[in-house]
C-alpha angles and dihedrals in degrees: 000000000000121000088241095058083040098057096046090051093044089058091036087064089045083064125099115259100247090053092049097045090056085047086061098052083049087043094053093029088064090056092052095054092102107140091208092044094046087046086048085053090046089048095043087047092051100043084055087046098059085029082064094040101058097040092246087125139026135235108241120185113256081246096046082051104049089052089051096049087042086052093056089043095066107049 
C-alpha cells in the first residue's frame, strides 16, 4: 500500500461513522460508474419488466427465490 493510500485511510477511519459510511457509497458508487455495464442493467430491467408484463414470468418473493436457488443448488 502506498503512504499515500495509508494517510488518507488513516484520516478516513478518524471520521464519524455517519460521515464514513456516506464516503463509502461515494466511494462504490465510483466503481459502478461503467457506461456499458449501467446500459447491460437498463436492458436486463427492461427485458423483466416486459417479461412481467406479458405474463411471460412471475413475481416470487426475494425469500420464495432464495429457497428455490438453494433447491437447485443442491441437487
Amino acid at each position: 500500500m502506498s503512504t499515500k493510500l495509508e494517510v488518507l485511510e488513516a484520516e478516513a477511519l478518524k471520521l464519524p461513522p455517519a460521515d464514513r459510511s456516506h464516503l463509502l457509497r461515494r466511494l462504490i458508487a465510483s466503481l459502478d460508474a461503467d457506461p456499458e455495464v449501467e446500459a447491460a442493467w437498463e436492458l436486463e430491467a427492461d427485458r423483466r419488466e416486459a417479461a412481467l408484463e406479458s405474463d411471460c414470468a412471475t413475481e416470487v418473493s426475494a425469500q420464495e427465490a432464495m429457497q428455490q436457488l438453494r433447491s437447485r443448488l443442491a441437487r
